[in-house]
GULO-909842 format. One line per 3 residues: their letters; for each residue x, y, z of N, C-alpha, C. Coordinates in Angstrom, 1 decimal, m for minus. Layout:
A> X:Y:Z:X:Y:Z:X:Y:Z | ... .
END
This chain:
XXX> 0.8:m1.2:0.0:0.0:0.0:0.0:0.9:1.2:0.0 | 0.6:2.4:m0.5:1.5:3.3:m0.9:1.1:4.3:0.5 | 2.6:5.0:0.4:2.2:5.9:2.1:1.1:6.8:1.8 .
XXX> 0.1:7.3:0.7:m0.5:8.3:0.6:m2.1:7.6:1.0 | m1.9:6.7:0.6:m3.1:5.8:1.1:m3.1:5.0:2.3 | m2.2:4.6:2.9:m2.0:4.6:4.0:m2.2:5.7:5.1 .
XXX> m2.3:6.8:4.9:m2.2:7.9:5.4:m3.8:8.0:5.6 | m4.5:8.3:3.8:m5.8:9.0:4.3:m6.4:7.6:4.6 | m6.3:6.2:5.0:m7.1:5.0:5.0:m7.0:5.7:7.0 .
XXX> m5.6:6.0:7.6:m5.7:5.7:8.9:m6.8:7.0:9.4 | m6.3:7.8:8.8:m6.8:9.5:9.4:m8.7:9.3:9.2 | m9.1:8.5:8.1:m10.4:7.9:8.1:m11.1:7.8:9.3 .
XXX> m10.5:6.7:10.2:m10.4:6.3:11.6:m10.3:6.9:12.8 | m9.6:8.0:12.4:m9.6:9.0:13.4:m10.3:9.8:13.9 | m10.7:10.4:15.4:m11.9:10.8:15.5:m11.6:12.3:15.4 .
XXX> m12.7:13.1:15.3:m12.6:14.4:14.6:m12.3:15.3:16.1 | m11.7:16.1:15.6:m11.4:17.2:16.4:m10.2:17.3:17.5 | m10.3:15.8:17.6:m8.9:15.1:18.4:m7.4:15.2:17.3 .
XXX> m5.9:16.4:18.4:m5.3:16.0:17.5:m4.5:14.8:17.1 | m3.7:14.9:16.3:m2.8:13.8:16.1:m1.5:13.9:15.3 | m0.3:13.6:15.4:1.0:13.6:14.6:1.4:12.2:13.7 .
XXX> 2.7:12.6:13.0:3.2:11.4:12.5:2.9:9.9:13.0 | 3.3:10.2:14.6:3.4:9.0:15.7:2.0:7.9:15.6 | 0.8:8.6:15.1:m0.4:8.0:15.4:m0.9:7.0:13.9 .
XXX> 0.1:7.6:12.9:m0.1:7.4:11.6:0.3:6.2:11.3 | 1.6:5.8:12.1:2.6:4.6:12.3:3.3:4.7:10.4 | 3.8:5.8:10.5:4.8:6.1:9.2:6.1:5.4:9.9 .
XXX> 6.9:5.3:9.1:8.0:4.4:9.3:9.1:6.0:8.9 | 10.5:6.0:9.4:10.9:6.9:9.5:11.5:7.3:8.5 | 11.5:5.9:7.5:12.4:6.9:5.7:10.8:6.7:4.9 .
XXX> 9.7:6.8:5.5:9.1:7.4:4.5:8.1:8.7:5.1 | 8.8:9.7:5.9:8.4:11.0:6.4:8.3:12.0:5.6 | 9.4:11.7:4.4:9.1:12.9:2.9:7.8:12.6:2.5 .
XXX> 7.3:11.6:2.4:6.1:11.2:1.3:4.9:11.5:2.0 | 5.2:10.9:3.4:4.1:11.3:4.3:3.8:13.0:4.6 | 5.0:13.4:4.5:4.5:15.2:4.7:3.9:15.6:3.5 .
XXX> 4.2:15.1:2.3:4.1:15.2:0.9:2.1:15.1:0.7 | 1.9:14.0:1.9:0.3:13.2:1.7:m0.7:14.1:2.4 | 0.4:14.8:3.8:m0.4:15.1:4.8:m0.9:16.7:4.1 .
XXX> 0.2:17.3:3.3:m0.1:18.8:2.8:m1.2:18.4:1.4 | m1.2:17.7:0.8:m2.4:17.7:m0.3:m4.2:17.6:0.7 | m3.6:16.7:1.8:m5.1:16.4:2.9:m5.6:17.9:3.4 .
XXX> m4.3:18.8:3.8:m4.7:19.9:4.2:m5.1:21.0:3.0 | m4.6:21.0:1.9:m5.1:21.7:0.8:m6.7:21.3:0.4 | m6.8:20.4:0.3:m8.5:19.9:0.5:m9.6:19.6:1.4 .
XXX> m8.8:20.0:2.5:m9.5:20.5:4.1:m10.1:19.5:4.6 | m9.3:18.1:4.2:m9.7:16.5:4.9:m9.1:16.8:6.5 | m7.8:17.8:6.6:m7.5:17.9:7.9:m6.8:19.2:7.9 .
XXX> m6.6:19.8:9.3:m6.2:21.2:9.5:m4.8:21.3:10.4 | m3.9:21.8:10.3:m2.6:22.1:11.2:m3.0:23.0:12.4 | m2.8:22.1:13.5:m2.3:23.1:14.8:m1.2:24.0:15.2 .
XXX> m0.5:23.2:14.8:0.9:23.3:15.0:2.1:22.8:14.7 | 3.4:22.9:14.1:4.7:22.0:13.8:4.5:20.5:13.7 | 3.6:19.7:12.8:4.0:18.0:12.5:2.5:18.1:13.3 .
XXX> 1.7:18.7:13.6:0.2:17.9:14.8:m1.2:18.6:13.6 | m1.6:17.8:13.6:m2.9:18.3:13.0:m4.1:17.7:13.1 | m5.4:18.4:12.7:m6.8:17.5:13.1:m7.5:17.2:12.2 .
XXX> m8.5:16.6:12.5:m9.4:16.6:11.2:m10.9:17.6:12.3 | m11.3:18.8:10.9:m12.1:19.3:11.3:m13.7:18.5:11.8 | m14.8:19.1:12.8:m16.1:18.7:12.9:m17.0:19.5:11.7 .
XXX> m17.6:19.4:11.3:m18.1:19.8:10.5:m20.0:19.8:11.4 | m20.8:21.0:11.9:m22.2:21.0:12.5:m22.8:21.8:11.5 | m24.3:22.1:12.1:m24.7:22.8:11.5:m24.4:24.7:11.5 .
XXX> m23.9:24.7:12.8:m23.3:25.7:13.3:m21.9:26.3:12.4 | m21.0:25.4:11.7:m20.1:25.8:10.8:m18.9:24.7:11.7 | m18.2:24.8:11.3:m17.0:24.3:11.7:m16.3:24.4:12.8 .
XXX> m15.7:23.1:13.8:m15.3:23.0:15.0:m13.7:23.3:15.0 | m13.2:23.6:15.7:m11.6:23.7:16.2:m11.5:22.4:16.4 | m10.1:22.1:16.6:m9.1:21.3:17.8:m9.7:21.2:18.8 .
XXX> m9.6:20.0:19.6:m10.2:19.8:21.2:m9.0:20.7:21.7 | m9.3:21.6:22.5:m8.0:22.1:23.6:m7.1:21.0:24.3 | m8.3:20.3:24.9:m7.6:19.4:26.3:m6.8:18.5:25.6 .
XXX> m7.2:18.0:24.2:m6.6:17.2:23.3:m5.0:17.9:22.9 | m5.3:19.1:22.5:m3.9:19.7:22.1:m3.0:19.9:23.3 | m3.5:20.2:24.4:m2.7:20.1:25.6:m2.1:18.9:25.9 .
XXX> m2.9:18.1:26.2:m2.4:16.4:26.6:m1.1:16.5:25.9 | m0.6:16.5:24.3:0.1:16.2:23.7:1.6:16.5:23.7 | 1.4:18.0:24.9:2.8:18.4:25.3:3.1:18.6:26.1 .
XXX> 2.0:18.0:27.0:2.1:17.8:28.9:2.4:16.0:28.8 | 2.4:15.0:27.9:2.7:14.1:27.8:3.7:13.7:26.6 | 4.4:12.6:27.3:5.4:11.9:25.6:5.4:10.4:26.2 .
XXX> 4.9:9.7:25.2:4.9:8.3:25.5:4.3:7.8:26.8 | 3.6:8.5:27.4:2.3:8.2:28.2:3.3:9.0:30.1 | 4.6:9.8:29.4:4.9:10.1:30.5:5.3:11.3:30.6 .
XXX> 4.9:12.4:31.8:4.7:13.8:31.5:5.9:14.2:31.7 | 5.8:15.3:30.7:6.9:16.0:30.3:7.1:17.7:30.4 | 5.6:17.9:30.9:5.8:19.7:31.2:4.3:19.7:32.0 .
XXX> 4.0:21.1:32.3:3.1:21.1:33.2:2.6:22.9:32.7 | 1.7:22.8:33.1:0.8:24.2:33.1:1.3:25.0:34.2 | 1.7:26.3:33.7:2.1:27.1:34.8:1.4:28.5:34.0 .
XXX> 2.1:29.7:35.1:1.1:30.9:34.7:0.2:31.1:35.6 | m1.0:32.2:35.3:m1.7:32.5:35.6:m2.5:31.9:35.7 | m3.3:30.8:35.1:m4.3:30.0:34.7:m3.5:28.8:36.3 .
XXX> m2.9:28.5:36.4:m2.0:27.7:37.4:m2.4:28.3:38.4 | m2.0:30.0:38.9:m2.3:30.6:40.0:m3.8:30.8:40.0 | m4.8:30.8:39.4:m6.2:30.7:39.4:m6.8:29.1:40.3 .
XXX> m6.2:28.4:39.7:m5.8:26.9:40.4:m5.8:26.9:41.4 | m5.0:27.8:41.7:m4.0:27.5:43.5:m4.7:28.7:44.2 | m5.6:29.0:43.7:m6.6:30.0:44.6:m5.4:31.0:45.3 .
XXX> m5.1:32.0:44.3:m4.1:33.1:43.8:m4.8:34.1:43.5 | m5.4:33.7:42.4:m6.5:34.6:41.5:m7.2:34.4:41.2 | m8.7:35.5:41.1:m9.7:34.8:40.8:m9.9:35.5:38.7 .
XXX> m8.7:36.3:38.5:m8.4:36.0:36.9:m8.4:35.2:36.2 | m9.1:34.7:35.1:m9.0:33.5:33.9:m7.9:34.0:33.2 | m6.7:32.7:32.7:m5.9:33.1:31.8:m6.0:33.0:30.2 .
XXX> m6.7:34.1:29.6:m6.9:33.5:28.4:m5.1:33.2:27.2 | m4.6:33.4:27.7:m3.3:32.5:27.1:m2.6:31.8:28.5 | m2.6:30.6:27.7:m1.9:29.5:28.5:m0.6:29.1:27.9 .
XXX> 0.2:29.1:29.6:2.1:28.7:29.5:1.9:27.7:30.2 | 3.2:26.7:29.1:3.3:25.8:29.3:4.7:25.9:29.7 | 5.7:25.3:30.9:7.0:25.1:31.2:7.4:23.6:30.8 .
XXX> 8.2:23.5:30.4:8.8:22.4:29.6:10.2:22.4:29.2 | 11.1:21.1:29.0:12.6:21.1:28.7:12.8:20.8:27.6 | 11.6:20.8:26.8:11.4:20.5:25.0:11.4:21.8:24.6 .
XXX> 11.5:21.5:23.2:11.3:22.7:22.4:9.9:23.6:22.3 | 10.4:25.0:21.9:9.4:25.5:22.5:8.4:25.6:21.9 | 7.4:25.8:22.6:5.8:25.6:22.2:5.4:26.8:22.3 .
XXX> 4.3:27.1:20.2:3.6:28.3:20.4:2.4:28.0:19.6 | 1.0:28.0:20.1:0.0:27.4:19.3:m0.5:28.5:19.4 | m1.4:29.0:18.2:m2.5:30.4:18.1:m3.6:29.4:17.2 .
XXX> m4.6:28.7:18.1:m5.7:28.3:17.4:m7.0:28.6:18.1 | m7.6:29.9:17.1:m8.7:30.3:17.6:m8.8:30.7:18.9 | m9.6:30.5:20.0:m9.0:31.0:21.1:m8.4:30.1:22.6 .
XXX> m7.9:29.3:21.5:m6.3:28.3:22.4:m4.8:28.8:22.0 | m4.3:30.0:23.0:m2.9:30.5:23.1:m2.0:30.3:23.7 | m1.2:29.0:23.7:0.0:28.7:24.4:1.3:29.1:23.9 .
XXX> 1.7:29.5:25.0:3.5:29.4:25.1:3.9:28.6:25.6 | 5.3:28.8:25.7:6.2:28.1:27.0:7.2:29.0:27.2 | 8.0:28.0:28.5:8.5:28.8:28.9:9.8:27.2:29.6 .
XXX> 11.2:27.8:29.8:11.8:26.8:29.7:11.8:26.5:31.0 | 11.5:25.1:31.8:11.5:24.6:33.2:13.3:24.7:33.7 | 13.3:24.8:34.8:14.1:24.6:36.1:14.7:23.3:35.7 .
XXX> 14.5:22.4:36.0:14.7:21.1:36.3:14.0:20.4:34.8 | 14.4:18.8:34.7:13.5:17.8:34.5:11.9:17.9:35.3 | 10.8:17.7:34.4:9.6:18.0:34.8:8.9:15.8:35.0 .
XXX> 8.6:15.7:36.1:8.0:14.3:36.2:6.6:14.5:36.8 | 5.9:13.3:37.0:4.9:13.4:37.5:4.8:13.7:38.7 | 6.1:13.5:39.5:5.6:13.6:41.0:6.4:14.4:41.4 .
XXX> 7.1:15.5:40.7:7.6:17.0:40.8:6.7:18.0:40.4 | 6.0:17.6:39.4:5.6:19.2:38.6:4.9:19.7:39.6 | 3.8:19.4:40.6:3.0:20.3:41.8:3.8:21.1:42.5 .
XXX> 4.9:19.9:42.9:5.7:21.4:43.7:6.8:22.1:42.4 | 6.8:22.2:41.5:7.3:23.1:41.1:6.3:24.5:40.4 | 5.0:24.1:40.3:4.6:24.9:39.9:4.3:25.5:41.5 .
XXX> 4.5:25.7:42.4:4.2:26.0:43.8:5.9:27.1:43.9 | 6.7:26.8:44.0:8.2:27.9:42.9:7.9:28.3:42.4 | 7.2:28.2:41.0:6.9:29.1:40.1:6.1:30.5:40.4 .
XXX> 5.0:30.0:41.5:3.8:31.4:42.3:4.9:32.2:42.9 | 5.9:31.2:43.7:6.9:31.8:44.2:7.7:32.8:43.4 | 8.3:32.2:42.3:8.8:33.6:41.3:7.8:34.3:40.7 .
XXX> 7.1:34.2:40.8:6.1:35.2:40.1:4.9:35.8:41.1 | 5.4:36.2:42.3:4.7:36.4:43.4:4.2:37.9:43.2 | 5.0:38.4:42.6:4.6:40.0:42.3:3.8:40.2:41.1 .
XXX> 3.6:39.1:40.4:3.2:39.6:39.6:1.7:39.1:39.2 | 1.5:38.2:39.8:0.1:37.7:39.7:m1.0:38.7:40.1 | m1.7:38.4:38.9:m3.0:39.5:39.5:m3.9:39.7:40.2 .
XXX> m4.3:40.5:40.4:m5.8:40.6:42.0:m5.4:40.0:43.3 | m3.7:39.9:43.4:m3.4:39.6:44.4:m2.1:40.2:45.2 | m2.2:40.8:46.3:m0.7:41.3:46.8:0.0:40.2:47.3 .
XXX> 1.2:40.7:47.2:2.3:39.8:47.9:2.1:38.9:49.0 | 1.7:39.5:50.0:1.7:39.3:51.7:m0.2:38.2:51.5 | m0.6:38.5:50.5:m2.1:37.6:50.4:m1.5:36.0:49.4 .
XXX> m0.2:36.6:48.4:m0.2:35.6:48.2:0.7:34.5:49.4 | 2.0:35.0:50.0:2.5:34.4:50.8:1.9:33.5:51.6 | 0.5:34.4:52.3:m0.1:34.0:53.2:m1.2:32.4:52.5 .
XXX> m1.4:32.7:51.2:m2.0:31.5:50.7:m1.1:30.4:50.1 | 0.0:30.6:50.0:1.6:29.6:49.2:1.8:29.1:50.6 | 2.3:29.8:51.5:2.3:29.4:53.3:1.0:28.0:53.5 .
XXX> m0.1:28.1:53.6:m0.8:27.2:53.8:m0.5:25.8:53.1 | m0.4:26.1:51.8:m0.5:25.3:50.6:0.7:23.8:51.1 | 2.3:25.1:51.6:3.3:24.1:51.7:2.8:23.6:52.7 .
XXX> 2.3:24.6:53.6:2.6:23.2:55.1:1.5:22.4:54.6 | 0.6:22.0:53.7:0.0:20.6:53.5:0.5:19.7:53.0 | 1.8:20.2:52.5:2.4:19.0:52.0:3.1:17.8:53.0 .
XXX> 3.3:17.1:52.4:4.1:15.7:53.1:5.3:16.6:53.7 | 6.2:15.7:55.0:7.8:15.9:55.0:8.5:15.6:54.1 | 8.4:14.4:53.0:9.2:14.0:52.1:9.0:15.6:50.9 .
XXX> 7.9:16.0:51.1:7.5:16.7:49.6:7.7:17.9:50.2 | 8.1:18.2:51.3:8.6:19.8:51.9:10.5:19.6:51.7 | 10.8:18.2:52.1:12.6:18.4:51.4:12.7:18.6:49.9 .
XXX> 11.5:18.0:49.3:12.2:17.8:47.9:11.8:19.2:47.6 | 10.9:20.2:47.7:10.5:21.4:47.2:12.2:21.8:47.6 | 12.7:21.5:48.2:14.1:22.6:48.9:14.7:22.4:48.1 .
XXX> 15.1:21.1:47.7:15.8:20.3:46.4:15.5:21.1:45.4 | 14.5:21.1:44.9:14.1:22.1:43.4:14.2:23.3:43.7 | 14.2:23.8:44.5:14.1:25.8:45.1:16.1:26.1:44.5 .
XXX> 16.8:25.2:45.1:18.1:25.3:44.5:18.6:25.8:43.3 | 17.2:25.5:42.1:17.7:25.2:40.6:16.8:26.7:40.5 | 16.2:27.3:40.9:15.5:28.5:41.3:16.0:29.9:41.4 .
XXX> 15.7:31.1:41.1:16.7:32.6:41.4:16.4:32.2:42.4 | 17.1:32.9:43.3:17.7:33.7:44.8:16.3:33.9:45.4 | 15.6:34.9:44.8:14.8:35.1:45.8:13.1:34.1:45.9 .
XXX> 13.2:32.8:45.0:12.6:31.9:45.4:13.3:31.3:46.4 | 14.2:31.4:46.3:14.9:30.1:47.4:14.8:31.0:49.1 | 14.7:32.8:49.0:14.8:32.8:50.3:13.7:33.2:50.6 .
XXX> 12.8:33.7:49.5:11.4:33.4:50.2:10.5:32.1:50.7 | 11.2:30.9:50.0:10.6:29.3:50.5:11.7:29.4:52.0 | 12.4:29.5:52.0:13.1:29.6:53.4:12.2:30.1:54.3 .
XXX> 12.2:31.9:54.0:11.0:32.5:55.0:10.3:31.6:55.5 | 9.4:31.4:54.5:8.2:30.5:54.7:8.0:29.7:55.6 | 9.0:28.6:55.0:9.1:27.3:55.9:9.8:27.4:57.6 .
XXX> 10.3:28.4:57.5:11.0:28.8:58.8:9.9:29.2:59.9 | 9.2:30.5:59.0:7.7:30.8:59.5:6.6:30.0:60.6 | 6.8:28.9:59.3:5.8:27.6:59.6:6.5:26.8:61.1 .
XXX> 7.9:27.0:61.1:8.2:26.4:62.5:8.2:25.0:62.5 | 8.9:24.4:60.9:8.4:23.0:60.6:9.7:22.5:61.1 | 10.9:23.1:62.1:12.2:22.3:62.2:12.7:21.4:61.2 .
XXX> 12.7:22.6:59.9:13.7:21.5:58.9:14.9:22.0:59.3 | 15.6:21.3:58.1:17.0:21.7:57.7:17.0:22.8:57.0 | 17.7:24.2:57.2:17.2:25.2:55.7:18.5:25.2:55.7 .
XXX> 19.4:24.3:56.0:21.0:25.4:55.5:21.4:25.4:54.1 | 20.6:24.1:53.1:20.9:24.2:52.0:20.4:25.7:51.5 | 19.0:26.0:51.7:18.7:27.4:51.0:19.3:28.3:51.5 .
XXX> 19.8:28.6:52.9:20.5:29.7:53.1:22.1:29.9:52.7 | 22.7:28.5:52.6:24.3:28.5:52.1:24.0:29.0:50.6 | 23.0:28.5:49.7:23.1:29.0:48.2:23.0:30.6:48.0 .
XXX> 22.5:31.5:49.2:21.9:32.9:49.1:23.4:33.8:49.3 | 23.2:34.9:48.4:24.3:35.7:48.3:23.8:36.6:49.7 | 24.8:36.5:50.9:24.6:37.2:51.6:24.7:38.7:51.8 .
XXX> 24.8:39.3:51.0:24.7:40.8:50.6:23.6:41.1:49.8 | 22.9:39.9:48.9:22.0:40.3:48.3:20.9:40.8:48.8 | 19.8:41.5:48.7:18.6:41.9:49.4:17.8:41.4:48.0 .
XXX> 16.5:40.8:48.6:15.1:40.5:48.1:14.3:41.8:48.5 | 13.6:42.3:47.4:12.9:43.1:47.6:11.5:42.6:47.6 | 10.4:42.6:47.9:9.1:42.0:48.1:8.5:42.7:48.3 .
XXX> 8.8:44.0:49.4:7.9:44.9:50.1:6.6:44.7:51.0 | 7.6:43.2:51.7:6.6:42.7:52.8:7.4:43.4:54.1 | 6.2:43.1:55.3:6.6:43.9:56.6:6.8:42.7:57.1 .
XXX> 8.3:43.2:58.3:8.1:42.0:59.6:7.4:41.5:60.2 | 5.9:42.3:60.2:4.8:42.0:61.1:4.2:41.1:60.3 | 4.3:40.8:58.9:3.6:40.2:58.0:4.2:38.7:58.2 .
XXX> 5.4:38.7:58.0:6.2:37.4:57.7:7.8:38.0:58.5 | 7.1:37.2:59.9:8.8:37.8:60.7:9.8:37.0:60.8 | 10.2:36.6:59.7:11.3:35.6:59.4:12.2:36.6:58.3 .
XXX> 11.5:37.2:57.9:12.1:38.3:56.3:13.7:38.3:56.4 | 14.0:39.0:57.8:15.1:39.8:58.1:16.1:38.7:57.7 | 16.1:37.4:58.6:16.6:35.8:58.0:17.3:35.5:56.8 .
XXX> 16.3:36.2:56.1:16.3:35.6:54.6:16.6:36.9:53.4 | 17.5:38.2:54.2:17.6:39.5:53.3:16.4:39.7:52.7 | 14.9:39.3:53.2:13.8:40.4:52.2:13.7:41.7:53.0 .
X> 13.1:42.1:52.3:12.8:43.8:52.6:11.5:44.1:51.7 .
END
């Protein structure tokens, strides 16, 4: 069977709106010329539409006019690789999550140690942005929990000292094992995540270990935050101001 027919026999099968790449097609890897060759005549005759770099869908066709891409479909695809995750949703839409903000993010970032991702379909807007670390399944929560942390000024409908006060809760629910490992990932972090998770946890009166975060801190450096002692009286500790 020739790869052009091969191609539109599988995509036949495919359900609509769901995307899909090479990988799903089961093209063999020296015939990827032919196959890109099959996949752009499908899209010239609007059997299927591009998302993005190698991913494409086959449109719904209602009485309404024509359907997009599933979102959650287009997301799956770069928050997973071979059924194992590989980036995670961070941003605003993340701090909406973590009851931060009561803002909707209409563009969504993605952090990831892949290449980077930029989709504009209709109104599904992702970026990325490059992760800290390797991203797994049983890291990405506390890293996106750093991330509020570096971006603590800037999230919206919310001050500093409202978010601390709600990131402060968040960690002490975590496990002991998942309060060292956040310390472990704060390392690979600027400075002033690492001494505002210090603060924090110092705060909380959880008798860890913090000397890892405080040996990494430039002790001349100051964090600026423009929180008060009376807010978080660990600050002084940890050069915020």
């Amino acid at each position: 069977m020739k790869v052009a027919e091969q191609i539109r026999n599988t995509i036949l099968n495919l359900p609509e709106s769901i995307p899909f790449d090479y990988t799903d097609l089961g093209i063999e890897a020296n015939d990827f010329f032919s196959a890109a060759k099959a996949l752009e005549r499908l899209q010239k005759n609007g059997t299927i539409k591009k998302v993005s770099k190698g991913v494409f869908y086959i449109p719904r066709k209602t009485i309404f006019g024509e359907l997009g891409p599933d979102s959650n479909g287009i997301l799956e695809r770069y928050l997973f690789e071979d059924g194992k995750r590989v980036a995670y949703e961070t941003g605003f839409s993340l701090y909406n999550r973590l009851g931060l903000t009561t803002q909707m993010a209409f563009k969504i970032k993605i952090a990831t140690k892949k290449n980077p991702i930029k989709i504009n379909q209709g109104t599904l807007q992702v970026s990325s942005v490059k992760s800290y670390v390797d991203i797994t399944e049983k890291n990405y929560r506390l890293l996106g929990f750093l991330d509020a942390l570096k971006d603590i000024k800037r999230i919206p409908d919310c001050s500093v000292i409202q978010a601390v006060k709600r990131m402060s809760f968040l960690i002490k629910d975590l496990t002991p094992k998942e309060k060292n490992e956040i310390i472990q990932y704060a390392l690979f972090y600027p400075a002033r995540v690492r001494a505002l998770l210090g603060a924090i946890l110092e705060n909380l009166n959880l008798k860890m270990d913090l000397d890892k975060l405080k040996s990494s801190l430039n002790p001349l450096t100051k964090v600026n935050l423009s929180i008060k002692e009376t807010e978080l009286p660990t600050i002084k500790n940890w050069n915020i101001e």
